[in-house]
HTML snippet that shows the backbone in 3Dmol.js (N, CA, C, O; Angstrom):
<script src="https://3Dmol.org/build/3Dmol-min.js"></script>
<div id="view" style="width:600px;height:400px;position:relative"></div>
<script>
const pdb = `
ATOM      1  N   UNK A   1      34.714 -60.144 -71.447  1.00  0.00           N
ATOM      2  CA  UNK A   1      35.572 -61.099 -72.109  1.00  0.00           C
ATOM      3  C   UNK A   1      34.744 -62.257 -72.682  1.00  0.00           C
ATOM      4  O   UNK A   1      35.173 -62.742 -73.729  1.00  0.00           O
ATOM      5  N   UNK A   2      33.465 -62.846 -72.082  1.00  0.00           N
ATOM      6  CA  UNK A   2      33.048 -63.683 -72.597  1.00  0.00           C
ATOM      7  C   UNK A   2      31.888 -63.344 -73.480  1.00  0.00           C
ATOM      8  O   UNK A   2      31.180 -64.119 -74.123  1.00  0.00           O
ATOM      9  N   UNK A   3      31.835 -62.212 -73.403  1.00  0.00           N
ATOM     10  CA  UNK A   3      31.233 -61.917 -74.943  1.00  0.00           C
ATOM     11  C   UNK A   3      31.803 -61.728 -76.379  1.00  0.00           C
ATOM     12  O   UNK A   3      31.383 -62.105 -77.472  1.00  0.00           O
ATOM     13  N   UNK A   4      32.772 -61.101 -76.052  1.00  0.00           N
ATOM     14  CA  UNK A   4      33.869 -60.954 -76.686  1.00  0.00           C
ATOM     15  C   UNK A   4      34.191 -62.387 -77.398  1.00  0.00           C
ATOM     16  O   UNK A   4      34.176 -62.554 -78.618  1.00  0.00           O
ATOM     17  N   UNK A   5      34.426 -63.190 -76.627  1.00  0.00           N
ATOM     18  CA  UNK A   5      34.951 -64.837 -76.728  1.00  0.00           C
ATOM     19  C   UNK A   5      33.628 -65.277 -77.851  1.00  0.00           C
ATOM     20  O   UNK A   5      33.766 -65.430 -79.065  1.00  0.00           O
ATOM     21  N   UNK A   6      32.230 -65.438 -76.997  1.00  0.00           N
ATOM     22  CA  UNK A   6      31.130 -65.345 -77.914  1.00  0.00           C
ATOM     23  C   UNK A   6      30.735 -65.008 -79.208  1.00  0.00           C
ATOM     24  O   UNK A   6      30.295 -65.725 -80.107  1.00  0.00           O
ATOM     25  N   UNK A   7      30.986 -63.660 -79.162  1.00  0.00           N
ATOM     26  CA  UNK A   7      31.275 -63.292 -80.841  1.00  0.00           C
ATOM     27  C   UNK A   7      31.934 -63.993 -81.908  1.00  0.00           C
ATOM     28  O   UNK A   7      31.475 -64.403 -82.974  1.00  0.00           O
ATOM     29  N   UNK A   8      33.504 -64.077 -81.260  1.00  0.00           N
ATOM     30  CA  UNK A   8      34.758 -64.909 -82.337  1.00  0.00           C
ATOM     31  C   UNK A   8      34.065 -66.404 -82.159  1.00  0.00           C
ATOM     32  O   UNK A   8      34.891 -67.306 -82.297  1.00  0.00           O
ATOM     33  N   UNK A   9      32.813 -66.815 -81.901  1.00  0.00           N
ATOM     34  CA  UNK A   9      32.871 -68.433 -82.013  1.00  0.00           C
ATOM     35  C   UNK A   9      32.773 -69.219 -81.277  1.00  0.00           C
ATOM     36  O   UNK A   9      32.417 -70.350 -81.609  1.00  0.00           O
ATOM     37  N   UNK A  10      33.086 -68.851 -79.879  1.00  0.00           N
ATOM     38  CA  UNK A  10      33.315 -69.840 -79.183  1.00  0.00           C
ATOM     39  C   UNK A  10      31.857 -69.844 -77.982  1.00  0.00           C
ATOM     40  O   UNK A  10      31.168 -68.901 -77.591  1.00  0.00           O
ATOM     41  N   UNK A  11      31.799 -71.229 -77.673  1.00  0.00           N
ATOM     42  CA  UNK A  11      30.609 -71.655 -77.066  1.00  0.00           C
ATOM     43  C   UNK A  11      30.829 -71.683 -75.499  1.00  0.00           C
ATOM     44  O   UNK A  11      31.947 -72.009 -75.102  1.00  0.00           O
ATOM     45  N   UNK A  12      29.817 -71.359 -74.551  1.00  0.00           N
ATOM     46  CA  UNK A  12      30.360 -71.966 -73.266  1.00  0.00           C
ATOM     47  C   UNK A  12      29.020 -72.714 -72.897  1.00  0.00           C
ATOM     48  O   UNK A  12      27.940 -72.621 -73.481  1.00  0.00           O
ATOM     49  N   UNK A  13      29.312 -73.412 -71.886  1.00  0.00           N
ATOM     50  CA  UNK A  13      28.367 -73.674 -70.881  1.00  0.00           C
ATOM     51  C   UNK A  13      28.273 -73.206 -69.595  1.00  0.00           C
ATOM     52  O   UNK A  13      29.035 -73.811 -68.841  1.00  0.00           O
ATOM     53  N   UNK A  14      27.688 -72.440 -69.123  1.00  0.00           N
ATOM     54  CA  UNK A  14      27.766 -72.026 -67.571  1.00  0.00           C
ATOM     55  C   UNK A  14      26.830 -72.088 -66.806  1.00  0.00           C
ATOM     56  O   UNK A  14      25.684 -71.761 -67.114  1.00  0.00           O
ATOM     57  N   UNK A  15      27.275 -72.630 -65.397  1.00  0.00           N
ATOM     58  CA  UNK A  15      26.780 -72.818 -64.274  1.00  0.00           C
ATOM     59  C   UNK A  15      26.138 -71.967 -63.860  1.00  0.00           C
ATOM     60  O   UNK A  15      26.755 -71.051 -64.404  1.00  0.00           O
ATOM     61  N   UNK A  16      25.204 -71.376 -63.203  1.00  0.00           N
ATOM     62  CA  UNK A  16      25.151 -70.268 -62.551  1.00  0.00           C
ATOM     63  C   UNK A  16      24.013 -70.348 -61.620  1.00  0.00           C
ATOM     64  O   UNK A  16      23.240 -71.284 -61.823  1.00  0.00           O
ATOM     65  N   UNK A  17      23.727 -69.480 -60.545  1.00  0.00           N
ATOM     66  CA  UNK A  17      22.469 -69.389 -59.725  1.00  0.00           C
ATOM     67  C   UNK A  17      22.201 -67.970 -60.026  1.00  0.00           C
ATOM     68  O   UNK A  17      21.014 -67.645 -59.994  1.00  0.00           O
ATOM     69  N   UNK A  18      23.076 -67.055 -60.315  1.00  0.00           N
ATOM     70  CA  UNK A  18      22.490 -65.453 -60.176  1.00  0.00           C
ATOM     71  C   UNK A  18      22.126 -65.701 -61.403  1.00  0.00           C
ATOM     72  O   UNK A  18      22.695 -66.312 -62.308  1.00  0.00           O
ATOM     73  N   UNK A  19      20.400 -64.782 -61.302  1.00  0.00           N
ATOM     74  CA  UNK A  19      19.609 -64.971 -62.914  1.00  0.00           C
ATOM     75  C   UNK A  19      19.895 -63.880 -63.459  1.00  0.00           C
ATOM     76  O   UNK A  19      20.178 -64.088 -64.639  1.00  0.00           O
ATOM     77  N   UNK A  20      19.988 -62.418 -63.086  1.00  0.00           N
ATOM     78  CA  UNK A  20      20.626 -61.589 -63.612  1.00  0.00           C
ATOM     79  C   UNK A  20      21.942 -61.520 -64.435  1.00  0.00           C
ATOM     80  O   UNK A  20      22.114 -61.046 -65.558  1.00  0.00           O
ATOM     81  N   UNK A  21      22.723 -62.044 -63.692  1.00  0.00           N
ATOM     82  CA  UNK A  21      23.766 -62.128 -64.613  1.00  0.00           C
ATOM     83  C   UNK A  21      23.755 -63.112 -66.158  1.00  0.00           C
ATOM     84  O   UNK A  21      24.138 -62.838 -67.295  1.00  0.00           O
ATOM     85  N   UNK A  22      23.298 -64.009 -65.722  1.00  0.00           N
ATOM     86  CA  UNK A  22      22.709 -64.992 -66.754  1.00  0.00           C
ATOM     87  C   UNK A  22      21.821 -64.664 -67.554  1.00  0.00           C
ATOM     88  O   UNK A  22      22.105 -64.799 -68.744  1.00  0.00           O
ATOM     89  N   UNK A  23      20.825 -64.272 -67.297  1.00  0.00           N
ATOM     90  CA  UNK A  23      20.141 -63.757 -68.442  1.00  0.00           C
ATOM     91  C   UNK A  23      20.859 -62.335 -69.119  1.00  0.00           C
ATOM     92  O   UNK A  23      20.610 -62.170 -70.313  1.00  0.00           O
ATOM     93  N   UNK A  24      21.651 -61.391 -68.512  1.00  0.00           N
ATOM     94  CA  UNK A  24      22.445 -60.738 -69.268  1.00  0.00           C
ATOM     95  C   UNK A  24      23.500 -61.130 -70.020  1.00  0.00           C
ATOM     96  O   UNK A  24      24.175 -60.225 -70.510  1.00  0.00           O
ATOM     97  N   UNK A  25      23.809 -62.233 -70.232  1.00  0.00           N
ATOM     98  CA  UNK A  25      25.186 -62.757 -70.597  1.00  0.00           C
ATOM     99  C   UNK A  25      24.009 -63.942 -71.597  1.00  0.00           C
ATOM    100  O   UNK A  25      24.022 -63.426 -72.715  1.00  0.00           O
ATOM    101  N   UNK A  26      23.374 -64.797 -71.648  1.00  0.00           N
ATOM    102  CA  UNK A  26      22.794 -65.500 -72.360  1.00  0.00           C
ATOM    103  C   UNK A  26      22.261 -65.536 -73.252  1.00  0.00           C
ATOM    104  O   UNK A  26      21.162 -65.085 -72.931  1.00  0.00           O
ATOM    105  N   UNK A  27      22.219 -65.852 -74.605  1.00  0.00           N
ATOM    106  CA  UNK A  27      20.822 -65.696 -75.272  1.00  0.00           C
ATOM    107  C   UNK A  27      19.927 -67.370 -75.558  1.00  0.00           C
ATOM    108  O   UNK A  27      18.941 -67.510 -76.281  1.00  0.00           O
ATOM    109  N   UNK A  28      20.487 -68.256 -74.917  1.00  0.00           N
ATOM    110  CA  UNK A  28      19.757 -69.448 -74.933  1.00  0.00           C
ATOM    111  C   UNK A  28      19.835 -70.172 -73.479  1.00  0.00           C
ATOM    112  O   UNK A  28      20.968 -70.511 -73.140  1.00  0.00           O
ATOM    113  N   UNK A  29      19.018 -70.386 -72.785  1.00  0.00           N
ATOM    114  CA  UNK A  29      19.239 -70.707 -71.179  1.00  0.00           C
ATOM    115  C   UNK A  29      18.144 -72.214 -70.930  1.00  0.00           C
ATOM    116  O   UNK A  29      17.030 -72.444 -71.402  1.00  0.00           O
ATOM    117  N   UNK A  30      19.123 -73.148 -69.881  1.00  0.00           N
ATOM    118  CA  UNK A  30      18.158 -74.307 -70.078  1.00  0.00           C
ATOM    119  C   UNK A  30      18.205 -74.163 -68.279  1.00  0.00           C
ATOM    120  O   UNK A  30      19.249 -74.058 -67.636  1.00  0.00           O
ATOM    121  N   UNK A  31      16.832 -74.188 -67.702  1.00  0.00           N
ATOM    122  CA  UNK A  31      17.008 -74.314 -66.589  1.00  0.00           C
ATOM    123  C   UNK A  31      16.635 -75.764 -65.620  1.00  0.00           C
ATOM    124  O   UNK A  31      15.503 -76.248 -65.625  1.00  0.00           O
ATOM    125  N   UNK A  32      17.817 -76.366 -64.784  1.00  0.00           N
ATOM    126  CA  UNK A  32      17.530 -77.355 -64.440  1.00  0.00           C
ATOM    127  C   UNK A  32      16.930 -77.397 -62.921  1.00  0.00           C
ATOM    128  O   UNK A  32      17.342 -76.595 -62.082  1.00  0.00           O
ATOM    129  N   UNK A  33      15.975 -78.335 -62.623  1.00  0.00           N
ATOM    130  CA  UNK A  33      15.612 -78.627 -60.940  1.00  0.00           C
ATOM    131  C   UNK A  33      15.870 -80.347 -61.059  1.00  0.00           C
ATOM    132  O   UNK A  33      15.448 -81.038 -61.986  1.00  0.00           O
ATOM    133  N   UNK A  34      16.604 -80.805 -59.977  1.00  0.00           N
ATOM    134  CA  UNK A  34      17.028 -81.969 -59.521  1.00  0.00           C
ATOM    135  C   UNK A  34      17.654 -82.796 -60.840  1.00  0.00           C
ATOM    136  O   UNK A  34      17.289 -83.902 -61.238  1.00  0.00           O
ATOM    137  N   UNK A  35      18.697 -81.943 -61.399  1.00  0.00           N
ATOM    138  CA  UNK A  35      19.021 -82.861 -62.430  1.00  0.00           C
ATOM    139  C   UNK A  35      18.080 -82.682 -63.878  1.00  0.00           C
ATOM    140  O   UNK A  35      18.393 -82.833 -65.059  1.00  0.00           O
ATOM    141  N   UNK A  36      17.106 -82.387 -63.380  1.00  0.00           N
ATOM    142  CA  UNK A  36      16.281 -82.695 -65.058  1.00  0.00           C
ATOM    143  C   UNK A  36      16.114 -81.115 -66.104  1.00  0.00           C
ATOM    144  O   UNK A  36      16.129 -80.091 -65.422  1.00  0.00           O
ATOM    145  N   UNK A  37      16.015 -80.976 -67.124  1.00  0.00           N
ATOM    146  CA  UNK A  37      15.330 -80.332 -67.887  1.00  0.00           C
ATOM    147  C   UNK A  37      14.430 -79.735 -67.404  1.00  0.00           C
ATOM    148  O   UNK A  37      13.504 -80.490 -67.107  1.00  0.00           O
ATOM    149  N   UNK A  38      14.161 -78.160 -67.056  1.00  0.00           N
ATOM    150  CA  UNK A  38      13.039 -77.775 -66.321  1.00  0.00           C
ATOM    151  C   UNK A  38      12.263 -76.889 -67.538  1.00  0.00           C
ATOM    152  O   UNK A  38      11.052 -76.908 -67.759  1.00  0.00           O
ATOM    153  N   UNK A  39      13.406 -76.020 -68.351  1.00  0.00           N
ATOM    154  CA  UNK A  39      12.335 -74.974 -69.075  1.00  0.00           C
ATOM    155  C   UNK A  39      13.722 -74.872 -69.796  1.00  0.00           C
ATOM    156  O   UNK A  39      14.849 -75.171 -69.401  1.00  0.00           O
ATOM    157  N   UNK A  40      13.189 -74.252 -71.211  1.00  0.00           N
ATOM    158  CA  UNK A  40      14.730 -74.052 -71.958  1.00  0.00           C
ATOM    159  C   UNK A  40      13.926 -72.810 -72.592  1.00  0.00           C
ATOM    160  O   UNK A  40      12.697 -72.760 -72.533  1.00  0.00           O
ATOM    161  N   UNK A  41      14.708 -71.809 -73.204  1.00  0.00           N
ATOM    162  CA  UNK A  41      14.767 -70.775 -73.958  1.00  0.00           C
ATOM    163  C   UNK A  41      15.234 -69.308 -74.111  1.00  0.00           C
ATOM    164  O   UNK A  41      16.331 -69.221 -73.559  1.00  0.00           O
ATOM    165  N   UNK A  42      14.926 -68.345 -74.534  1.00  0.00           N
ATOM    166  CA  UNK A  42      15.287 -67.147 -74.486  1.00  0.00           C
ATOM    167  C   UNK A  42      15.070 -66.532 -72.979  1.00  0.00           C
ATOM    168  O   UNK A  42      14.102 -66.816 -72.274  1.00  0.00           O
ATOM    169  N   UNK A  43      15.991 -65.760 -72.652  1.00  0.00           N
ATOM    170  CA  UNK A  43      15.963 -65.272 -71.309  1.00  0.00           C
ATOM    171  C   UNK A  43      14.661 -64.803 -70.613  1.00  0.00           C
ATOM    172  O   UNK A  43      14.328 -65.003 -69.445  1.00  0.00           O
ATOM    173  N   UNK A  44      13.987 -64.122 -71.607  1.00  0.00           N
ATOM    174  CA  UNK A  44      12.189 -63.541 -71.450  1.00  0.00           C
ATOM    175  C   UNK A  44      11.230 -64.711 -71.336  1.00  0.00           C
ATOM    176  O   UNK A  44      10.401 -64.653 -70.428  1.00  0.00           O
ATOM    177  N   UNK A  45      11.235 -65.845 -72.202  1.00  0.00           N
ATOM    178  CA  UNK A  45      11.143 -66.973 -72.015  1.00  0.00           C
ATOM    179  C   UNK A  45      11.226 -67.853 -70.949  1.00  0.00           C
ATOM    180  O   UNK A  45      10.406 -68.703 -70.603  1.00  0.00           O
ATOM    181  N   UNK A  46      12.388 -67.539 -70.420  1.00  0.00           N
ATOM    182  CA  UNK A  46      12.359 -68.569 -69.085  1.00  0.00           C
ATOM    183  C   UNK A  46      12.170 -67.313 -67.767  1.00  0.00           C
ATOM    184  O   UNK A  46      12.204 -67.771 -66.625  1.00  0.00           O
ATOM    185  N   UNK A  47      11.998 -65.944 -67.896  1.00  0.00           N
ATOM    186  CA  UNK A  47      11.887 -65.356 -66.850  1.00  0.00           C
ATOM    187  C   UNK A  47      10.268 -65.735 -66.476  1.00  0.00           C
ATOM    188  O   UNK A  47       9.889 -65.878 -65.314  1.00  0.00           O
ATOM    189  N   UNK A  48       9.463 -65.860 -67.553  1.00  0.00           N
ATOM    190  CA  UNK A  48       8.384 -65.585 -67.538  1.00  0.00           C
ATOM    191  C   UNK A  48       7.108 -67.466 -67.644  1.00  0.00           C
ATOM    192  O   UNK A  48       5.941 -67.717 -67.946  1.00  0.00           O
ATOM    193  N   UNK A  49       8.440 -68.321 -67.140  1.00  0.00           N
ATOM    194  CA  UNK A  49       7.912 -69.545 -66.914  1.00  0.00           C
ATOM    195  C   UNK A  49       7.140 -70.325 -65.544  1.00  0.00           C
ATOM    196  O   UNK A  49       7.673 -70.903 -64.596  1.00  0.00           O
ATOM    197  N   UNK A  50       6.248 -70.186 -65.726  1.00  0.00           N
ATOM    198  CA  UNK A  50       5.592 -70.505 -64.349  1.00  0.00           C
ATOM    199  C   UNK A  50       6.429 -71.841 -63.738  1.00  0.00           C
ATOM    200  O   UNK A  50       6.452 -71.923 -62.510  1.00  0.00           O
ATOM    201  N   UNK A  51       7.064 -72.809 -64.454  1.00  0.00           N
ATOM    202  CA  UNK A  51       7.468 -73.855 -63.848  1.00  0.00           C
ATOM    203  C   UNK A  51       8.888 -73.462 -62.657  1.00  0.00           C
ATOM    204  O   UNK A  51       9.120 -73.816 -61.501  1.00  0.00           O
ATOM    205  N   UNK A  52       9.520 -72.679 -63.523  1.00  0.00           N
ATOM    206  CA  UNK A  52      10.519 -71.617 -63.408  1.00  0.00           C
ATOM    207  C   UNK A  52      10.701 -70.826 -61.596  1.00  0.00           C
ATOM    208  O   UNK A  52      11.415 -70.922 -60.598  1.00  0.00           O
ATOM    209  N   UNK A  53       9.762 -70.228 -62.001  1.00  0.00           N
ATOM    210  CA  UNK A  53       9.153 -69.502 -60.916  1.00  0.00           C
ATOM    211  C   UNK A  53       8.784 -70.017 -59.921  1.00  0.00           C
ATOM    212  O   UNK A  53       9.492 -69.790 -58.940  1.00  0.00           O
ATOM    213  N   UNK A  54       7.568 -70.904 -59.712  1.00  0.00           N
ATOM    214  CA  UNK A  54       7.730 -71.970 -58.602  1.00  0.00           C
ATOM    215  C   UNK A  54       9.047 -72.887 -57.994  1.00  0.00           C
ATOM    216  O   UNK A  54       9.299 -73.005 -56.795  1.00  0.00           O
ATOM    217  N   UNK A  55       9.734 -73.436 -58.987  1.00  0.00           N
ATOM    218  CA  UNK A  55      10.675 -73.863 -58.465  1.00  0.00           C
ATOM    219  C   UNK A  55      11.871 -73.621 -57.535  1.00  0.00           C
ATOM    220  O   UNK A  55      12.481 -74.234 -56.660  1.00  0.00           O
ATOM    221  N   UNK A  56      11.936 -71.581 -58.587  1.00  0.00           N
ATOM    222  CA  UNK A  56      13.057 -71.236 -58.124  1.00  0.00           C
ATOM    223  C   UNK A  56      12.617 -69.536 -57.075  1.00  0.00           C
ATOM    224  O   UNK A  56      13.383 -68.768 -56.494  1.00  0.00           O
ATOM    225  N   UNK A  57      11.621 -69.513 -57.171  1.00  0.00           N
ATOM    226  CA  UNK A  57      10.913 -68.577 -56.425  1.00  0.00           C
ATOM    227  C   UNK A  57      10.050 -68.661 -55.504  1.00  0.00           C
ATOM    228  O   UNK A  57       9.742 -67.891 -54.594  1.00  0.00           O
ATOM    229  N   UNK A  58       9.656 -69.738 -55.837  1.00  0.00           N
ATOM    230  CA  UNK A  58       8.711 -70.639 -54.477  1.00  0.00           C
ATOM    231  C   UNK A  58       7.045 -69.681 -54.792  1.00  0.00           C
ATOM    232  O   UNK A  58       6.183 -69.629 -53.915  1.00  0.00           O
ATOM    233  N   UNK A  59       6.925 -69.215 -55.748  1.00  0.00           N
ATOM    234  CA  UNK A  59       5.521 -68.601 -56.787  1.00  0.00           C
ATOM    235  C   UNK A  59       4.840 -70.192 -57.533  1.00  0.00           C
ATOM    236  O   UNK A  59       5.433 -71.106 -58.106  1.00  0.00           O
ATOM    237  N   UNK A  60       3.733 -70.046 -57.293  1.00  0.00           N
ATOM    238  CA  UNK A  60       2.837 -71.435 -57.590  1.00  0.00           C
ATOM    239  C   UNK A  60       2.725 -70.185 -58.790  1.00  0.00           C
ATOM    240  O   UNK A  60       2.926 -68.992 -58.565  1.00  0.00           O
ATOM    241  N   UNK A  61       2.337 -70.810 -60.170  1.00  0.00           N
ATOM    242  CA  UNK A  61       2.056 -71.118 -61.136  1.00  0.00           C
ATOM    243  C   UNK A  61       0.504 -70.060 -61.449  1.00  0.00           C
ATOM    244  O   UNK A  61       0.372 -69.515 -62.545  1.00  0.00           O
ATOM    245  N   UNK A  62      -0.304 -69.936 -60.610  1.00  0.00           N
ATOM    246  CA  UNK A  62      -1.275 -69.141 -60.751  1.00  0.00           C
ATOM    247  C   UNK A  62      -0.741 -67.902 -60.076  1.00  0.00           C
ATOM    248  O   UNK A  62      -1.015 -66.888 -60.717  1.00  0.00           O
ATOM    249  N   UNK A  63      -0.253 -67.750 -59.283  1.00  0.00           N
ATOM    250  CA  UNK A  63       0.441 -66.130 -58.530  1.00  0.00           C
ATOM    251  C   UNK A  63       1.754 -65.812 -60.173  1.00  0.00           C
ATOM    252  O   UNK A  63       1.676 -64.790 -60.855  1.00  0.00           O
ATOM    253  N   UNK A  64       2.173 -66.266 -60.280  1.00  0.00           N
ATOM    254  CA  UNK A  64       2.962 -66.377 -61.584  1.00  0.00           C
ATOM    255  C   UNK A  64       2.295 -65.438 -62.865  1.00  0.00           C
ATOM    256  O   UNK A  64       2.685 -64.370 -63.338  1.00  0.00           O
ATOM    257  N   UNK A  65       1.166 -66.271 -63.200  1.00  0.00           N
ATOM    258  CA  UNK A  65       0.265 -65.460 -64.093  1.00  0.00           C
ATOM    259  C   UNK A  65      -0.071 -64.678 -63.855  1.00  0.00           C
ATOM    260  O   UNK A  65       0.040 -63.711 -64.609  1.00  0.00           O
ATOM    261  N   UNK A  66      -0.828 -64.572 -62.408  1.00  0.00           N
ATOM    262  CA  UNK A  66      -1.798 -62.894 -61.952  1.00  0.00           C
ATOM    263  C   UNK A  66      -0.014 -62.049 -62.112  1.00  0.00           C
ATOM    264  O   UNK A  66       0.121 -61.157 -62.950  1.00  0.00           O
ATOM    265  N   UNK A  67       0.913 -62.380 -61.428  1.00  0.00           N
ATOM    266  CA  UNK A  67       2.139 -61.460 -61.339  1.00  0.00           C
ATOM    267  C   UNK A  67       2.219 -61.122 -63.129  1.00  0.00           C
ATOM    268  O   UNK A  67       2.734 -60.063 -63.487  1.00  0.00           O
ATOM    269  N   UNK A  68       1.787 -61.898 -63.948  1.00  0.00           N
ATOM    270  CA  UNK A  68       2.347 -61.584 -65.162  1.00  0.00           C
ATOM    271  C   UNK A  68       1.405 -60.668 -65.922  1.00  0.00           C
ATOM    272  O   UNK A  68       1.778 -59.740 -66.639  1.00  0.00           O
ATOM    273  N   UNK A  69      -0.077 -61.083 -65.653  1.00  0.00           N
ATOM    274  CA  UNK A  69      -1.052 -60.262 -66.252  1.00  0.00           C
ATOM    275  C   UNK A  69      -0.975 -58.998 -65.873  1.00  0.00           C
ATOM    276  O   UNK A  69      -0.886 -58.064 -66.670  1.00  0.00           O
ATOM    277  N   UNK A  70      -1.013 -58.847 -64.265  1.00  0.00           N
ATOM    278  CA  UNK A  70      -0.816 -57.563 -63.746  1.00  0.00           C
ATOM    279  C   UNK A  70       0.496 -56.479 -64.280  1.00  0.00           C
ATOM    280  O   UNK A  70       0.194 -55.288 -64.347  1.00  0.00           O
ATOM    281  N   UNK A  71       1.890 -56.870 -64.643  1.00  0.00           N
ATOM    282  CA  UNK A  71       3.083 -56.552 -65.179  1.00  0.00           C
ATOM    283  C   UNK A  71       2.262 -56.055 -66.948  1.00  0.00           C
ATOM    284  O   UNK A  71       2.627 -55.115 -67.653  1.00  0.00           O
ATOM    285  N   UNK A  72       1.667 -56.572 -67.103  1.00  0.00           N
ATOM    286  CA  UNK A  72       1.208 -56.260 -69.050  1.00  0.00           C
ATOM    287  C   UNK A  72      -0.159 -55.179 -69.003  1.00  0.00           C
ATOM    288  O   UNK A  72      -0.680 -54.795 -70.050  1.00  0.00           O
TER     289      UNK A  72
END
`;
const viewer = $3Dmol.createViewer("view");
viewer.addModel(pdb, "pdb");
viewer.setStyle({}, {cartoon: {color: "spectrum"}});
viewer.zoomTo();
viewer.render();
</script>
């Protein structure tokens, strides 16, 4: 339904903690820690954000990369 909704126009904002669902349902995602602006962009984009990842995965920023180099 809310793609559906999406299509004809209409905008949402949503809350969410599950990233799966969100990044399936999204094509622009802003992710926040304590209130602020953490990382904004395309779902691949913010999967693949070291700030991201530490915050919300508890992955420091260099395990992040080796996880990412190793994945390519």
């Amino acid at each position: 339904m809310l793609r559906q909704l999406n299509q004809a126009g209409e905008t949402f904002l949503i809350v969410e903690h599950n990233v799966e669902f969100i990044t399936n349902l999204s094509h622009r995602i802003i992710v926040l820690d304590q209130g602020k602006i953490l990382a904004e962009g395309t779902a691949a984009q913010i999967q693949e954000d070291p700030r991201v990842l530490e915050a919300y995965l508890g992955i420091s920023p260099e395990m992040a990369q080796d996880e990412l180099q190793a994945a390519s």
